[in-house]
Residue, then its C-alpha position, 0 to 999 in steps of 0.5 A: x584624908x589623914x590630916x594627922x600625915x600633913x601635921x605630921x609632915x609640916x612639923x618637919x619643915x625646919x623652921x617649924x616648932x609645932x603644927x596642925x592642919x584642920x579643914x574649916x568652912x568659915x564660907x559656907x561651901x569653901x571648904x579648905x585646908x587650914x595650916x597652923x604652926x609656931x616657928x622653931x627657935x632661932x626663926x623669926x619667920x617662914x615663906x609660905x611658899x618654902x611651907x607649900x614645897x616641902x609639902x609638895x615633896x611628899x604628899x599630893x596637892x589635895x593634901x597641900x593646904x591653902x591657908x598657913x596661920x603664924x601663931x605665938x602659940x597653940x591653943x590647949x584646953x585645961x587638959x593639956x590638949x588642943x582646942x580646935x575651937x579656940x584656932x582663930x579663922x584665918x585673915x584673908x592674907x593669911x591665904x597668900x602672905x608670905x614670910x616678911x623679907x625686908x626691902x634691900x638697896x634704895x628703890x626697894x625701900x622708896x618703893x616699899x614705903x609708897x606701898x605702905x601708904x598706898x595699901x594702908x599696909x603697915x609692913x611691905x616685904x619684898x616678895x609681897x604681891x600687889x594684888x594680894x595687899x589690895x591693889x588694883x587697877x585705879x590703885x596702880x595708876x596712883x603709884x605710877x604717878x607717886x613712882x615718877x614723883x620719886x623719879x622711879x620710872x617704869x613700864x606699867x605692864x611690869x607692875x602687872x607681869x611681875x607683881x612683887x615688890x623686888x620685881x618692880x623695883x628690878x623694873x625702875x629705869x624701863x618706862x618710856x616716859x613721854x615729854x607734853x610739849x608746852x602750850x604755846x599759846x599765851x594769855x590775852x593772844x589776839x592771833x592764833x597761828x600754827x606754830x602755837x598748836x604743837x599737838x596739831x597740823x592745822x593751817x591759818x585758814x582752819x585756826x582762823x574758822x575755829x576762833x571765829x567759832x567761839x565766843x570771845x574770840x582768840x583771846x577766849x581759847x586757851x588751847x586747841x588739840x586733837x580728841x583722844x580714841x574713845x572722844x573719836x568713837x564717841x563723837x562718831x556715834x553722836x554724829x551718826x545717831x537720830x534724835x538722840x544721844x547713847x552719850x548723853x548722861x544725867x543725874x537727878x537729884x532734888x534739894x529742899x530749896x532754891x538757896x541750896x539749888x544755887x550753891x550746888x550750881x556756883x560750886x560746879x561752876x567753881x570745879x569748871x573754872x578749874x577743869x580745862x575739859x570742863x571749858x572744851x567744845x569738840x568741832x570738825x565741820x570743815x576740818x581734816x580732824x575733829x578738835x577739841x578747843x579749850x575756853x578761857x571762859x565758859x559759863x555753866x547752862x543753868x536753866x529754870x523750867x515749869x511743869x504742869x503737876x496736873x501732868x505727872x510728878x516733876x520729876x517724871x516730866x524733867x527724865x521725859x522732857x531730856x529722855x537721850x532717846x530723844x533729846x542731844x546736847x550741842x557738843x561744839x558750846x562748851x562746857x559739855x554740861x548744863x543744870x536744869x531744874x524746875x519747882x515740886x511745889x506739890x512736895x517743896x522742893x526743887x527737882x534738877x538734872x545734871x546733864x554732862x557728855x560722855x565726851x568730856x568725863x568717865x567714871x572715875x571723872x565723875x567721882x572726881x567732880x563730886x569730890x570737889x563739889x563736895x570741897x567746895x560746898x565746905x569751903x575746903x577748896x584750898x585743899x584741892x591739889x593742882x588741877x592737871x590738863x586733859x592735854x597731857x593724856x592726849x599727848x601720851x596718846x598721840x606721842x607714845x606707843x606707834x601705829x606700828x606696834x598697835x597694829x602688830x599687836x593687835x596682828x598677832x591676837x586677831x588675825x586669825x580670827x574671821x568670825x565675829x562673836x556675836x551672842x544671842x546672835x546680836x549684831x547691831x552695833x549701831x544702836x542708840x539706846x532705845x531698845x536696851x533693858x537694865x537689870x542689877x545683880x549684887x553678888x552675895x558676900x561669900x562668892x565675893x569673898x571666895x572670888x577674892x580669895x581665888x584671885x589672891x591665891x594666884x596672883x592676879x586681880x579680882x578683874x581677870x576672874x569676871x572677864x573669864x566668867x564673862x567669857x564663858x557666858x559669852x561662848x555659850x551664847x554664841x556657840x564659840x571657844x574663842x571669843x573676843x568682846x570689848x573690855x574697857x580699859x582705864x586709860x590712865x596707866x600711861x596717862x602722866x602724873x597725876x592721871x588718878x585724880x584728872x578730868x576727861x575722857x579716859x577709858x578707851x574700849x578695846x577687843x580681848x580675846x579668850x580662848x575657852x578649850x584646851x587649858x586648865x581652869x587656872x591656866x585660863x585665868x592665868x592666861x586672861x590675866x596675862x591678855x589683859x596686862x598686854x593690853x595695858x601696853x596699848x591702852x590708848x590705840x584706837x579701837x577702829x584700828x584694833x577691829x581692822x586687824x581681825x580677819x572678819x569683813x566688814x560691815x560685821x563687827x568683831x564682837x557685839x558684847x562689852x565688859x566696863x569693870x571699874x572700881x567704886x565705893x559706896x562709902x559716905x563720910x560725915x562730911x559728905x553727908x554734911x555737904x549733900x545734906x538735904x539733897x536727895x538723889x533720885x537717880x543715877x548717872x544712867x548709861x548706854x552704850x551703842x553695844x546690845x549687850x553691855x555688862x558694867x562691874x562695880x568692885x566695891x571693894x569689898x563686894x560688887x555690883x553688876x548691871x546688865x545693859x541688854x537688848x529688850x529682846x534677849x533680856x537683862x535680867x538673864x544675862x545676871x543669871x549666866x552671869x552669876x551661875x559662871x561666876x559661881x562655877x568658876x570659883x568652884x573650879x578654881x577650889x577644887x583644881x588640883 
């Protein structure tokens, strides 16, 4: 390749004084084509993509750089000659930002500025892409939420269709925005009737067995409501489970006396004081549907054990004695948690667990919690923003979009699809647990930064990439160029305002298709992208309902595989570290799934984290190597493709 004809040819482009094209390698094995150029006088800028098409006009794609570089000047040495050392390696925004255009009319300048602060970006144009800057899913849901309180409504798939700043803001207007009918029911009432329960048809007889129920009485339940999907498939398998629960999580932890132990635990009660699902119980004996009852009041469990150390560590005792293979929690008391502890005399401290339902809190809940333990462990609880009921996500569940529509959609994607995929031959969807092994994949710092890389290049989130490796391992596995597994989906899109920052049950798990053959590698992320954004549309429609739609028979399931992709950071701020100090967590919130094959994605920003939840017979730690050997095909695939 004569890159001499390249420099040539973009030295051409009008709005160009000078230019120079080099191949770096700052990853190793990414090797790209690198533009660098100082604009003509009277141009204050240039659009990349106005630089890729004149390219495009006279040399072939291979010869079309990736990444485009703005310099006041180029770099000489002493002699007068250019230094291609001195070039700098290009910002990771230098692959896919285009020239800056600024924001014109009204919206695009509101819309711009919530950018702004949104991505800690100090200047949006209106090409700019939302993905390119940073965004995200969870991020997405907090500019929805900032839109509405600017009074720009909008459908949330336009955000992800049509990425850029003008297009959104074409947009604003479009969103079908969902009106929560009031609780009804007031404070101090003695009497419940159906006229105080607008998001349920119940009768006087079923209110009045459900008020008998709780402690306290009338004058202790603030609400009554139907589950959201996820609540209904979850409740189903702690029904239908033995001994155990797949649902029930913990976290274990140990703090070095009984005085920070007891300030932990006032905390949390404060943060279930605040939370209307943290005071909810889940009941149905004896109902045409499950419900979920909001107390007025509901007191943290908080119990002291003892072990005998000549048995084992604590610790070890504490995860044996509430082993979820074995052990359940009483889903109709209320709150969904409880704290037990017991004395380390051996090694001076105190050993608890955190034991919470699924039921009641998802991923993003969870950081949430933690958050405000954290605020009010400083005494900053007065800084917290207003707590946002779990009812108004059941209402954007139950009035949004209609049986109808979900079932069309999910028509058009499934209805020709009559055999399950089921990799490894796994088909047990039943399970509870018992027989699954986890394993952990950090990817290295370069696949991630090339994987990001190709994402930005086209426009779409690091997400569609990993559901199309994962796809692809998923083919393999099962013999199957079309395949369909379960993606969770956040929930929170359509969720109302302040959905970012809410308590509960969100996530929902639905099926996706992917289709292997018979596309370019670009065209299949393009397209796994455009599937995911169509899903966001029904995030709420349930997933029983969505497996009807196939043309598989029952009892075999539609998929036996799962893909949780969720967004964390490992950062610890001084004053998280001021608030936990001492405690010490011994383990994770651990997580199953009734799937044998679950895959959880932990974007942390900057790199990601893999665990592989797989049944003991196939292996976990096999699934990370297909894993990670698609990934990095993928990214190779997408680097080479013309």
């Amino acid at each position: 390749m004569e890159l001499g004809e390249i420099d040539a040819r973009l030295a051409k482009h009008p709005a160009i004084h000078e230019a120079v094209v080099t191949a770096r390698e700052d990853v190793p094995g990414d090797k790209r084509l690198v533009a660098y150029y100082t604009l003509a006088e009277g141009h204050a800028s240039v659009e990349i993509d106005s630089l890729r098409r004149h390219l495009q006009e006279k040399l072939p794609e291979y010869m079309v750089p990736a990444v485009y570089v703005v310099l006041e000047k180029l770099p000489l040495t002493p002699n007068g000659k250019l230094d291609r050392k001195a070039l700098p390696a290009p910002d990771l925004d230098a692959v896919v930002r285009r020239g800056y255009e600024a924001p014109q009319g009204e919206t695009e300048i509101a819309l711009a500025r919530i950018w702004s602060d949104l991505l800690k970006v100090e200047q949006v144009g209106r090409h700019d892409h939302f993905f390119e800057l940073g965004g995200h899913s969870l991020l997405a849901v907090s500019l929805i939420g900032h839109m509405r309180q600017a009074g720009l409504s909008v459908d949330v798939q336009a955000l992800f269709s049509q990425p850029t700043l003008a297009a959104l803001a074409a947009a604003v207007g479009g969103g079908r925005e969902i009106v929560v009918p009031a609780n009804l029911i007031p404070a101090g009432c003695e009497h419940i009737t159906p006229a105080m329960l607008p998001l349920l048809s119940l009768d006087q007889a079923a209110i009045d067995r459900i008020v008998a129920s709780v402690p306290g009485g009338a004058a202790n339940v603030q609400d009554i409501y139907p589950l959201a999907p996820l609540q209904e498939g979850i409740l189903y398998h702690h029904l239908s489970a033995g001994a155990g629960d797949p649902y029930v999580l913990h976290a274990l932890f140990t703090v070095p006396d009984r005085s920070r132990l007891d300030a932990f635990a006032q905390a949390l009660q404060q943060v279930i004081d605040r939370h209307d699902i943290l005071r909810t119980a889940v009941l149905w004996q004896g109902l045409d549907e499950p419900v979920q009852v909001v107390l007025r009041q509901a007191r943290l469990h908080y119990e002291t054990l003892a072990f005998d150390p000549r048995s084992g560590e604590v610790a070890d005792q504490l995860k044996e004695r509430f082993d979820t293979r074995y052990s359940r929690m009483d889903v109709t008391q209320a709150p969904l948690m409880q704290l037990v502890f017991a004395e380390d005399e051996g090694q001076q401290r105190w050993v608890a667990m955190l034991r919470f339902h699924h039921m009641a809190l998802d991923h993003t809940a969870l950081e949430v919690v933690r958050q405000e333990i954290q605020a009010h462990l400083l005494g900053q609880a007065a800084q917290l923003g207003s707590p946002v009921p779990y009812r108004n996500y059941v209402a954007q569940a139950r009035l949004g979009v209609s049986q109808e529509e979900h079932e069309r959609f999910f028509r058009e994607r499934l209805g020709d699809i009559d055999e399950p995929t089921l990799p490894f031959g796994l088909q047990d969807v039943q399970g509870d647990g018992s027989e699954i092994e986890q394993a952990d994949l950090a990817l290295d710092a370069g696949l991630s930064l090339r994987l990001r890389t190709q994402a930005r290049q086209l426009g779409v989130s690091a997400a569609s990439l990993v559901h199309l490796a994962f796809a692809q391992v998923l083919g393999q596995a099962s013999g199957r160029d079309q395949v369909v597994f379960g993606t969770v989906l956040l929930g929170r899109m359509q969720g109302g305002e302040g959905a970012d920052r809410a308590l509960g049950m969100f996530i929902n798990t639905l099926p996706l298709r992917v289709t292997l053959d018979g596309q370019s590698v670009r065209e299949g992320v393009k397209t796994t992208h455009a599937e995911l954004t169509a899903l966001l549309g029904h995030e709420h429609a349930s997933l029983a309902l969505a497996q009807r739609c196939s043309a598989v028979s029952a009892p075999l399931p539609l998929f036996s595989a799962l893909l949780n992709y969720r967004h964390s950071s490992l950062a610890v701020t001084e004053q998280a570290q001021s608030a936990w100090q001492g405690m010490q967590v011994l383990g994770g919130a651990e997580e199953r799934t009734n799937y044998p094959l679950t895959l959880n994605v932990d974007d942390l920003g900057d790199g990601f984290h893999f665990t592989a939840l797989v049944a003991t017979a196939i292996g976990a730690q096999r699934l990370c190597g297909y894993l990670q050997s698609a990934l990095d095909g993928l990214v190779q695939a997408l680097e080479q493709a013309p």
